[in-house]
C-alpha positions in Angstrom: 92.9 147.1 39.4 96.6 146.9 40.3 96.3 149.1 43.9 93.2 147.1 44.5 94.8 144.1 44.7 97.9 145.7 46.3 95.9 147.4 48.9 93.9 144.0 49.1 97.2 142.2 49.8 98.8 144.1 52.7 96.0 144.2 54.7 96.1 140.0 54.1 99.8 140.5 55.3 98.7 142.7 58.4 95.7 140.7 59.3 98.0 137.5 59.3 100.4 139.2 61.6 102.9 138.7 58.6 105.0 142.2 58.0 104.1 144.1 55.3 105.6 146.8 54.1 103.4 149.3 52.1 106.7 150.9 50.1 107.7 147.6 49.0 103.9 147.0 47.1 104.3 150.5 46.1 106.9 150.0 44.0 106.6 146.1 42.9 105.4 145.2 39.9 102.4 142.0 39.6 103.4 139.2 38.3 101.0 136.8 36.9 102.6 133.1 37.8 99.0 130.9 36.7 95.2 131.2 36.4 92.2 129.7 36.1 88.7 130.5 35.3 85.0 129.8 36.8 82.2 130.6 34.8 79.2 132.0 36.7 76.9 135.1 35.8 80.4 136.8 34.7 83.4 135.1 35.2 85.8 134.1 38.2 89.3 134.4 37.4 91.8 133.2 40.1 95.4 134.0 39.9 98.7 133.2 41.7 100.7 136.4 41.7 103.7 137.6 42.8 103.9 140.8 44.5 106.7 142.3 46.6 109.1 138.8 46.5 106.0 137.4 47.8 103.2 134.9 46.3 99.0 135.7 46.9 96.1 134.1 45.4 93.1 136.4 44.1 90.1 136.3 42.8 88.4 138.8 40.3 85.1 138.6 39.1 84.1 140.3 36.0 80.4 140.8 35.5 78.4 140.1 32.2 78.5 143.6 31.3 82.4 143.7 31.6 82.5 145.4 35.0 85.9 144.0 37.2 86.1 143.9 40.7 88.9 142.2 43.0 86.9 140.0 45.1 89.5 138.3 47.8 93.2 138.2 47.9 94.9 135.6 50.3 98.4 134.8 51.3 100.8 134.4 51.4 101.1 131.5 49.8 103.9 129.1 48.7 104.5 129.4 45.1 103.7 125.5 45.2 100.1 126.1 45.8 97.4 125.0 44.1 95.3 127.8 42.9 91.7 127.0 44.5 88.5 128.9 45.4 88.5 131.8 47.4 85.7 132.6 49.1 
């Protein structure tokens, strides 16, 4: 899951016309800063990461029969954001 949501995250960067640099996600490391949790059929999980000095918000869903998919990744984000809903 971790080059999904790496891959997921620079284009956020490049659609944003924020600069990106794909060497830098490469080589980071994910941190998990908080979470929270939507049950549905499965489970939403949101998280505030950091990746690459910088801070995103994601949402992975993991289905019923244990099946996980990153769903959105936005940012970036201040590392004083709320975690909320991602469509």
């Amino acid at each position: 899951m971790t080059p999904e949501l790496k891959t997921q995250a620079l284009a956020t960067l490049a659609g944003s016309n924020g600069s990106g640099n794909k060497d830098d996600f490469d080589k980071s490391e994910i941190e998990v800063l908080s979470y929270k949790t939507q049950v549905v059929a499965g489970t939403n999980y949101f998280f505030k990461l950091r990746m690459a000095n910088m801070i995103f918000h994601a949402r992975v869903y993991k289905d019923l029969k244990g099946n996980v998919s990153v769903s959105k990744v936005t940012g970036p984000k201040e590392e004083s954001d709320e975690i909320q809903y991602i469509q």
